[in-house]
Each structure stands twice: as C-alpha cells, then as structure tokens.
DOVODREN-49914 format. One record per residue (C-alpha): x, y, z. Coordinates in Angstrom, 2 decimals, decimal comma. Each point is the difference from the previous one (the first is absolute). Layout:
DOVODREN-49914
@xx->X&yy->Y&zz->Z $
...
end
This chain:
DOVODREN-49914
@xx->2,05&yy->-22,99&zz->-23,82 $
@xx->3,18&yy->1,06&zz->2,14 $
@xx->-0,52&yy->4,04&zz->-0,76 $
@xx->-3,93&yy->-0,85&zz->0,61 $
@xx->0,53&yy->-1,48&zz->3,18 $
@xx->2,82&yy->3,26&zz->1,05 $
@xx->-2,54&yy->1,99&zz->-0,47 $
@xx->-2,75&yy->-0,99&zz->2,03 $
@xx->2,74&yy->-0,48&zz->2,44 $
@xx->0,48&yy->3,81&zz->0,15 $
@xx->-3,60&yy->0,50&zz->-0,09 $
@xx->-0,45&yy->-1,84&zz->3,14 $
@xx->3,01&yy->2,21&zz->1,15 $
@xx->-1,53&yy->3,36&zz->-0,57 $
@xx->-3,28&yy->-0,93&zz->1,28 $
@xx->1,91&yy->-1,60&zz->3,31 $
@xx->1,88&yy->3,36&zz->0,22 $
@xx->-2,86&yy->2,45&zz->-0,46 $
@xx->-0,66&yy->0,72&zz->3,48 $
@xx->3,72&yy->0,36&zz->1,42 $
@xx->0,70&yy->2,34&zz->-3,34 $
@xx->-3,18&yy->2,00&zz->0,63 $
@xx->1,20&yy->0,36&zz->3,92 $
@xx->3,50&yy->0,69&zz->-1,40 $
@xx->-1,10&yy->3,18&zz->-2,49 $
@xx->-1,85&yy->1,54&zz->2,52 $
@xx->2,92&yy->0,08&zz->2,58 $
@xx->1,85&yy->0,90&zz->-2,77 $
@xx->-1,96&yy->3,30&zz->-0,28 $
@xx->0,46&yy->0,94&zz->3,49 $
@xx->3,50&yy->-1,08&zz->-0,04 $
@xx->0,69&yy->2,88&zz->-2,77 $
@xx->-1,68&yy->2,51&zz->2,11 $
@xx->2,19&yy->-0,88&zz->2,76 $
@xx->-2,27&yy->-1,81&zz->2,45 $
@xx->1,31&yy->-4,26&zz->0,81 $
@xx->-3,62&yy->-1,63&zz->1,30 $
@xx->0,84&yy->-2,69&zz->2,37 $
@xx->-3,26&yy->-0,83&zz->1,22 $
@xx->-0,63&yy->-1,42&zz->-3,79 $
@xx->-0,40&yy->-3,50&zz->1,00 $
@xx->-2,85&yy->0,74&zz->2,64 $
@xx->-1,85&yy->2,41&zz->-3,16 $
@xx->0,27&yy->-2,96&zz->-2,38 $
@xx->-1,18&yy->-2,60&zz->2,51 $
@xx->-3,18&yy->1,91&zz->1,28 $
@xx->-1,20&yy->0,95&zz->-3,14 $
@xx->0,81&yy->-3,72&zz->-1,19 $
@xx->-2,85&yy->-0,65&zz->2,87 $
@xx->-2,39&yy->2,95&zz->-0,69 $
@xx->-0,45&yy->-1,20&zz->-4,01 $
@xx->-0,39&yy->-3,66&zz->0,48 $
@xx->-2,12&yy->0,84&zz->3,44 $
@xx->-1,86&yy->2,10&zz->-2,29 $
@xx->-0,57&yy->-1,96&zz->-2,91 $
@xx->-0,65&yy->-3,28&zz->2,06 $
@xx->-2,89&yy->2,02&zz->2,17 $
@xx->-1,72&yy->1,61&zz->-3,40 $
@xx->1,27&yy->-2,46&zz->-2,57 $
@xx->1,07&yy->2,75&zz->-1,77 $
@xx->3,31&yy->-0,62&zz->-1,64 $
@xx->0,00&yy->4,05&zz->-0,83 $
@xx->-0,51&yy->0,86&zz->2,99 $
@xx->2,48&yy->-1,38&zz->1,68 $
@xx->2,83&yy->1,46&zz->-2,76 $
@xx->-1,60&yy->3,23&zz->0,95 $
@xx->0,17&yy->-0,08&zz->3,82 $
@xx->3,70&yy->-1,60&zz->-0,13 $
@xx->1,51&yy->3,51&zz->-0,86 $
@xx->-2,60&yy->2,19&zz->1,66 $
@xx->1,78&yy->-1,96&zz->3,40 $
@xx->3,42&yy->0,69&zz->-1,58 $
@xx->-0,75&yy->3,67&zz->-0,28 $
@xx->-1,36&yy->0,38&zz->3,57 $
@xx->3,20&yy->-1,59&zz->1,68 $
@xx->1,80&yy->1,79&zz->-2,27 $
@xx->-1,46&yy->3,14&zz->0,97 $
@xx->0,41&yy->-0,86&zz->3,59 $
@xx->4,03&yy->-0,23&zz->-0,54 $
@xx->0,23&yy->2,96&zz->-2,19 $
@xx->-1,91&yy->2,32&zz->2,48 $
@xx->2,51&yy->-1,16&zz->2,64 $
@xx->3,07&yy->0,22&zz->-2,31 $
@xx->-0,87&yy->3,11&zz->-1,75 $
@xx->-2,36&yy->2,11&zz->1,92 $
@xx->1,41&yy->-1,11&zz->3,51 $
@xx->3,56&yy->-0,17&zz->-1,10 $
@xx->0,30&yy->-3,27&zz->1,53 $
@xx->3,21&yy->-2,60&zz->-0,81 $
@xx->-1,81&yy->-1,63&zz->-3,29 $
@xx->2,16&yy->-3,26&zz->0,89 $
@xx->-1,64&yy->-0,50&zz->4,00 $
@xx->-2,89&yy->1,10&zz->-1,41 $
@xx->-0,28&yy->-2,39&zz->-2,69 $
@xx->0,94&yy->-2,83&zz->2,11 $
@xx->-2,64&yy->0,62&zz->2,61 $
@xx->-2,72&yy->0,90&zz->-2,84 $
@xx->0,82&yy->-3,45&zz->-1,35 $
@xx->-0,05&yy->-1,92&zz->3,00 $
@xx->-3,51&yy->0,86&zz->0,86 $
@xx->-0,96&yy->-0,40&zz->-3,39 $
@xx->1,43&yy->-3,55&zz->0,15 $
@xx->-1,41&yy->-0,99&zz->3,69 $
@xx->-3,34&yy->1,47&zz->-1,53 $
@xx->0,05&yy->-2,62&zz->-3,01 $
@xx->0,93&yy->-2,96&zz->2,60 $
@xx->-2,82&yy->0,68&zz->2,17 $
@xx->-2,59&yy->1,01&zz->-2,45 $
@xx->0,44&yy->-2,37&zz->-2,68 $
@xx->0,22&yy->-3,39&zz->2,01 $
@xx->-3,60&yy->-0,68&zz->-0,54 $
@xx->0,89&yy->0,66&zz->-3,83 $
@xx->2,93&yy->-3,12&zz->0,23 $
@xx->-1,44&yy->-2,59&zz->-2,04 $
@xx->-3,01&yy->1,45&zz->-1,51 $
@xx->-0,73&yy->-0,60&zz->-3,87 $
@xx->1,27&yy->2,44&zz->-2,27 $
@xx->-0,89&yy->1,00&zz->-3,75 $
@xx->3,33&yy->1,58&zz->-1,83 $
@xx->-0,47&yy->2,77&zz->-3,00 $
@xx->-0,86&yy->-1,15&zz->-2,98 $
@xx->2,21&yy->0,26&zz->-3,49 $
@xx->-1,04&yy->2,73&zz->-2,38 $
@xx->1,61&yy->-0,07&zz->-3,02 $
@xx->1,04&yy->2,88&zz->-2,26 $
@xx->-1,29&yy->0,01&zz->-3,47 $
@xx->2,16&yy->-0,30&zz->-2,50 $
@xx->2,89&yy->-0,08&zz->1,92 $
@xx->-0,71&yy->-3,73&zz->1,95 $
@xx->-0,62&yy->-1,64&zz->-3,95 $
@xx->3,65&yy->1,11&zz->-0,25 $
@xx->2,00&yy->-3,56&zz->0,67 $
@xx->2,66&yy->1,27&zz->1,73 $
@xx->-1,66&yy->2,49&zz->1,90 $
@xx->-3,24&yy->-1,96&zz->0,57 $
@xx->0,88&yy->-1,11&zz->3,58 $
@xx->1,00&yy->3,74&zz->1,35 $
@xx->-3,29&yy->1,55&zz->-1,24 $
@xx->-2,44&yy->-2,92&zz->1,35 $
@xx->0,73&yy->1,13&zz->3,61 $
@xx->-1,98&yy->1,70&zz->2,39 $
@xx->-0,65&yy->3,76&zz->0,88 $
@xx->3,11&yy->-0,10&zz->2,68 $
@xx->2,39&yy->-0,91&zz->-2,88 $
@xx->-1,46&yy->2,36&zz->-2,21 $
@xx->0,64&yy->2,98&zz->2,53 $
@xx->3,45&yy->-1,43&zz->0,83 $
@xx->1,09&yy->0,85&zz->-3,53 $
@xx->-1,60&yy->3,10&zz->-0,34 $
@xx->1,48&yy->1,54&zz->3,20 $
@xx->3,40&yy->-1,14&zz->-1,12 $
@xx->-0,36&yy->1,74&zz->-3,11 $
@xx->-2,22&yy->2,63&zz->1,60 $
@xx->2,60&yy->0,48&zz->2,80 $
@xx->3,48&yy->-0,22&zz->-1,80 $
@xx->-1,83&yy->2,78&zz->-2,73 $
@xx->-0,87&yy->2,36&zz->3,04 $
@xx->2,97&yy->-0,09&zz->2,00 $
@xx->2,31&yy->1,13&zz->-3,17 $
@xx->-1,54&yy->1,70&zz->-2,50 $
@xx->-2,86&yy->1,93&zz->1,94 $
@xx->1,09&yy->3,19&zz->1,93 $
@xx->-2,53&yy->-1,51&zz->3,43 $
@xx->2,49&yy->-2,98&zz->-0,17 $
@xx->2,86&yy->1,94&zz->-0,35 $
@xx->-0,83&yy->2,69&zz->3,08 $
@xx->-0,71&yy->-3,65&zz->2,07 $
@xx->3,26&yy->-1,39&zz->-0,64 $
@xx->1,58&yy->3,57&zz->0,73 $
@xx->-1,86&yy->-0,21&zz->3,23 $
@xx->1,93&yy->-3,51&zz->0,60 $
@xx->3,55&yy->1,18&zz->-0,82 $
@xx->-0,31&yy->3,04&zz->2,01 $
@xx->-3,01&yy->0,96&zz->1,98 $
@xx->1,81&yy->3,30&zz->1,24 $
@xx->0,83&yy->1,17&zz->-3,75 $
@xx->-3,81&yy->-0,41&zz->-0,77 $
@xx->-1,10&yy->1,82&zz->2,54 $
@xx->1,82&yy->3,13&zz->-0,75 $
@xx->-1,01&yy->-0,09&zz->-3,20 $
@xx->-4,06&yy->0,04&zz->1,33 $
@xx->-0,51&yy->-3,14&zz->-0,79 $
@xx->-2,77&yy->-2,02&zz->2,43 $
@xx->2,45&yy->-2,46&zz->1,19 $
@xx->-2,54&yy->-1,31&zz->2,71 $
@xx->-3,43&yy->0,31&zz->-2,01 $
@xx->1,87&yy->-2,42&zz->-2,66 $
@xx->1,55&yy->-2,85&zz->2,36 $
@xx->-3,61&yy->-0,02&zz->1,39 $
@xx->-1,33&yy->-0,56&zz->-3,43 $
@xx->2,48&yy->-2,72&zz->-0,74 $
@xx->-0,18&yy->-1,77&zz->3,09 $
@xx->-4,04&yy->0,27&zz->-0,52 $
@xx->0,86&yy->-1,64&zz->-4,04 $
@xx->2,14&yy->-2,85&zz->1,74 $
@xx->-2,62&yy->-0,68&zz->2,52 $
@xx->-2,31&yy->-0,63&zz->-3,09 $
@xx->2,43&yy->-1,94&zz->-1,51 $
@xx->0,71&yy->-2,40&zz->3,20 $
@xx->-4,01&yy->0,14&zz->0,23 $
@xx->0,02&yy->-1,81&zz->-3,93 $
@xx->2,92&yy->-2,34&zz->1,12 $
@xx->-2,00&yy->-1,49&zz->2,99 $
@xx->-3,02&yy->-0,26&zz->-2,07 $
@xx->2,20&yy->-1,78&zz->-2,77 $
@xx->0,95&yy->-2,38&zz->2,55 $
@xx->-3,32&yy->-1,38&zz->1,37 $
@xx->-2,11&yy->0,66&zz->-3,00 $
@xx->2,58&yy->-1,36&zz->-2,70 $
@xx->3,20&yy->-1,53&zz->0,60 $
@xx->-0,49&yy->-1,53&zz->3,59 $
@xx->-3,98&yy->-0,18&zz->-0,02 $
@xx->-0,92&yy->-0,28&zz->3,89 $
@xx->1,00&yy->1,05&zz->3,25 $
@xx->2,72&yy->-1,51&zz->2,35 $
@xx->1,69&yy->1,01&zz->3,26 $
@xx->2,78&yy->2,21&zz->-1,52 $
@xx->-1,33&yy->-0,22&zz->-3,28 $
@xx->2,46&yy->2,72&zz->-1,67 $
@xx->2,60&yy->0,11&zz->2,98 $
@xx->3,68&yy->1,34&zz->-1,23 $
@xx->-1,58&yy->1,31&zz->-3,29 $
@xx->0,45&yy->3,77&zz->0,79 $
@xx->3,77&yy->-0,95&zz->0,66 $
@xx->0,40&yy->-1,28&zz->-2,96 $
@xx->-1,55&yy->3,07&zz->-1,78 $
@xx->2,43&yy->1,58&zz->1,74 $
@xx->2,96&yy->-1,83&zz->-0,95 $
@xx->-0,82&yy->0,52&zz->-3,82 $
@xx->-0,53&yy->3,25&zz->-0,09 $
@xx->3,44&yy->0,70&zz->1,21 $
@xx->1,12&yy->-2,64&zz->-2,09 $
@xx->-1,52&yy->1,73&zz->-2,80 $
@xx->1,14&yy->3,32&zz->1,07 $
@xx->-3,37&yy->1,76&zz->0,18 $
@xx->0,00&yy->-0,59&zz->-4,13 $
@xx->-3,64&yy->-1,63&zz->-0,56 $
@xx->1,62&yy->-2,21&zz->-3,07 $
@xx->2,83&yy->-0,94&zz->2,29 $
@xx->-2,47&yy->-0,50&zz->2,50 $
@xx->-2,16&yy->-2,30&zz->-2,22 $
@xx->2,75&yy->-1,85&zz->-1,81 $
@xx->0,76&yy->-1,10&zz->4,03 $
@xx->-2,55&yy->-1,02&zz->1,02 $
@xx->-0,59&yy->-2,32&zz->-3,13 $
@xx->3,12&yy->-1,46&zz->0,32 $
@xx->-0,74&yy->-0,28&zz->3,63 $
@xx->-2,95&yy->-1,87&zz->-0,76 $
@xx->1,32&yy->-2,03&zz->-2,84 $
@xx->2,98&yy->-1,10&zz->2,53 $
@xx->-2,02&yy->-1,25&zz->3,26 $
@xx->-1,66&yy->-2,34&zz->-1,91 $
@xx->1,64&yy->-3,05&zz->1,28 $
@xx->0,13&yy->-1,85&zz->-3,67 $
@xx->1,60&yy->2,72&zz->-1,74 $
@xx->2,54&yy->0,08&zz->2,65 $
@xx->0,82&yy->-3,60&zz->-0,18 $
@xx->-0,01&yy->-0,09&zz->-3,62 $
@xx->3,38&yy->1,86&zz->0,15 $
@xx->1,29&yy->-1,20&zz->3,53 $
@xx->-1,17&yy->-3,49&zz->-0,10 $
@xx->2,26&yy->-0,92&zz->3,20 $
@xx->-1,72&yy->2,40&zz->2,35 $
@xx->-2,41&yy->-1,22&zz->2,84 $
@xx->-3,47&yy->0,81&zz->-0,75 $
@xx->-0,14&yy->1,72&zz->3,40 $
@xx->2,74&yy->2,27&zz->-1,04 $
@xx->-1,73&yy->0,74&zz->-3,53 $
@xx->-2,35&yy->2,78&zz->1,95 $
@xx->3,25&yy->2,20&zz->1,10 $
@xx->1,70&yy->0,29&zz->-3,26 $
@xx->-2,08&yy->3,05&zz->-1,01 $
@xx->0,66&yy->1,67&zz->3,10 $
@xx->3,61&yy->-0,95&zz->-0,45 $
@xx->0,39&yy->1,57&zz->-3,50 $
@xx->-2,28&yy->2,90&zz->0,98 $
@xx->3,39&yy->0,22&zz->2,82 $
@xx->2,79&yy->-0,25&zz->-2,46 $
@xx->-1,47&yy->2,87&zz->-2,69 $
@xx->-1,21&yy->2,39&zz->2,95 $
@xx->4,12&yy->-0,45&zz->0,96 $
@xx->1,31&yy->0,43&zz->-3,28 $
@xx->-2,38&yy->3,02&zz->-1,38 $
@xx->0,03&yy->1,64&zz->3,38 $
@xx->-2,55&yy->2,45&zz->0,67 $
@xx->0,48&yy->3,26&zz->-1,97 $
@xx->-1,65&yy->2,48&zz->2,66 $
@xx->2,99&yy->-0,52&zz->2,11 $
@xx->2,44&yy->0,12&zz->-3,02 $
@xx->-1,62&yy->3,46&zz->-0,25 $
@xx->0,12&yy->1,23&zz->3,33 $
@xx->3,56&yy->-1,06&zz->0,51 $
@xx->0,90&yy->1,84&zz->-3,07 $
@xx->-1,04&yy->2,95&zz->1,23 $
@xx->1,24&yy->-0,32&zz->3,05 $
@xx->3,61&yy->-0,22&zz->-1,22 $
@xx->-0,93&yy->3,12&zz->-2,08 $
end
C-alpha cells in the first residue's frame, strides 16, 4: 500500500510540474543557442489567458491548447526580431516584452477572474496505464504526454543530432560559428520562436489542466522559475527535468514537513527556493567556469 501510495504521489508531481518543465525545455533551447529570454513570465502568462479565454468563449478545450502557443510564438517573435534582427540588448528587451505582456493579462483577463472552468481530460495509454506501477503516469492528459516527449525529444536532439550540436556551438561561441558560415541569427530566431511555443503550452497547461481558471496573476513568477532551473540544470534537458521534479516534489508543504517536522508551515513554501540556492552555489554555473578558463589561457 506504501509503494502504491509513493507512486501516485509522484504522479501528482509530474502532472503538477508539467507546465514549469515544458516552460523550462523551451528556454532551455534558446539558452543553448545563446539567447537568455527575460520577458518569459509575461509569454507564459498571456498565453495562460489566450487558451482558457479561448476555450471558455468556444467551449473548445482544443482550441484553447492550440491558441496558448500560437500567443507564445507571436511574443516570441516580437523579442527575437528586436534581439536578433535589431541587435537590441536581449536582457532590456526581454524585460520590457514581458512587462507588457504581463500588464496585458491584468487588464484583459479581469473579466475572466472567477469564471467556471473545464480542465483536460485524462487519456490513458494502452497498454502502458494496465501496467501497475506505471498506471498513474500514462492516465494523464495531453500536456503530460508532451512534457515527456520533449524531454526525451529534446535531450536526443541537442546531443546526438548534428542541428543540436551547431545550436549549442552557437551558445558557446557565437563568433566561432559565424566564421565557420554557420546562420548564427536565422537559428536563435528559430529557437526563441520553439520556446515561445513551448511557454505558449505551459500557459495553456496552467488554465486548462493544473490550475483550471483564471485569476489576477494567475501564473505570476513562473517564467522565473523556468529560469532558475534551467541554469540549475545547466541547459541539460534531463538535468533540467530531474529539477524541476524535485522542485515540485519539494514545495509541497507535506513532503517538506514529513522530514522537517519543526518548521512553520509558513516557512515550508521557501525551502525549495532555499535548496534550489544552496546547489546553484555549490555546482556553480559552468559557462563562466568556461569563459574564465579561457581567459587565463
């Protein structure tokens, strides 16, 4: 009953994580191609809107998983003109593309606040949800699903395909790529386009799945947190995932207290954040590891 009950446990966990690892694997594809987006918050937040705006208006649960990304990919190709074509600073011009996007949501979606909401429904995966063990991971909906295939998908591309390769190239030294005629700027456009998409299927995760609704800041600080993991997984889509999991696993507030039974329970909500702290100190970040290695060469 004890490994029954784990196991649902991390069931609930991946399908609570699904749309902060789906925002996370997309910024980890821009990230290898060299290109930070800052305005991710604002992307996931008004495409969280769009779907559930969407689906509310047609009642049209597809339809609103649809139009999430299509709004991802549109902000996203608003920052990457400025950032790539103009040549703007990608960090100013991330902040101020995710600004609007977030004063957009505020305004726009207060007469959403409190309307009913429908969330995806399970579809389970022959064969593979009569499995005991497994049953609970493969009776999930169609966000889960595509979390696990663009962690797989993603971690397969980035090492052992020669696109994925000439992207992370592209990250380590955008200079060195150039010279050797690679499209350095036609390829960050196409990733920041592919984590647009991906913020796009975050948002609609949130208000069509895991947080059915809409709500003043309904995914506020999300984007960060994308952020945070895929440095804490150094740009490595299976370090990336394993973080956010554990992420996941560790704000719930039980599982917390389960090990520090002492703590306040208004305390149990910054222990991830905490941890998340203490590993980003002790691995460092290995971009910087590089560059001041070759700057003592």
């Amino acid at each position: 009953m004890g490994d029954i009950n784990f196991v649902l446990l991390l069931s609930q966990v991946v399908k609570l994580a699904t749309p902060l690892l789906l925002a996370a694997l997309g910024e980890t594809m821009a990230e290898s191609s060299g290109v930070i987006i800052l305005a991710l918050d604002g992307l996931i937040m008004l495409s969280a809107l769009a779907a559930f705006v969407v689906a509310f208006s047609s009642g049209n649960l597809i339809l609103g998983v649809v139009v999430g990304p299509l709004v991802g990919i549109l902000l996203a190709a608003i920052f990457g003109y400025f950032v790539v074509v103009q040549r703007r600073d990608q960090f100013a011009t991330g902040l101020i593309v995710g600004t609007v996007a977030i004063a957009i949501s505020a305004y726009a979606g207060n007469p959403m606040v409190g309307k009913p909401a429908s969330a995806m429904p399970d579809l389970p995966i022959p064969l593979l949800s009569s499995i005991p063990f497994l049953q609970p991971f493969f009776k999930q909906d169609i966000f889960v699903y595509l979390s696990y295939l663009a962690a797989i998908g993603l971690t397969y591309y980035l090492y052992r395909t020669r696109p994925g390769v000439t992207a992370r190239a592209i990250g380590t030294n955008p200079e060195s790529a150039r010279r050797r005629g690679i499209p350095v700027g036609r390829t960050q456009y196409l990733y920041i386009l592919f984590a647009g998409l991906m913020a796009g299927l975050a948002g609609a995760a949130f208000t069509l799945s895991t947080k059915p609704g809409w709500t003043q800041n309904h995914t506020l600080g999300w984007g960060w947190l994308a952020l945070t993991l895929v440095i804490f997984g150094r740009r490595n889509p299976v370090w990336v995932t394993l973080g956010t999991y554990l992420f996941t696993l560790f704000s719930a507030a039980g599982i917390i207290q389960l090990f520090v039974s002492a703590l306040p329970a208004q305390l149990t909500g910054v222990v991830p954040f905490v941890l998340m702290l203490i590993v980003l100190l002790i691995t460092g970040d290995p971009s910087r590891s590089r560059s001041k290695t070759k700057a003592e060469a």
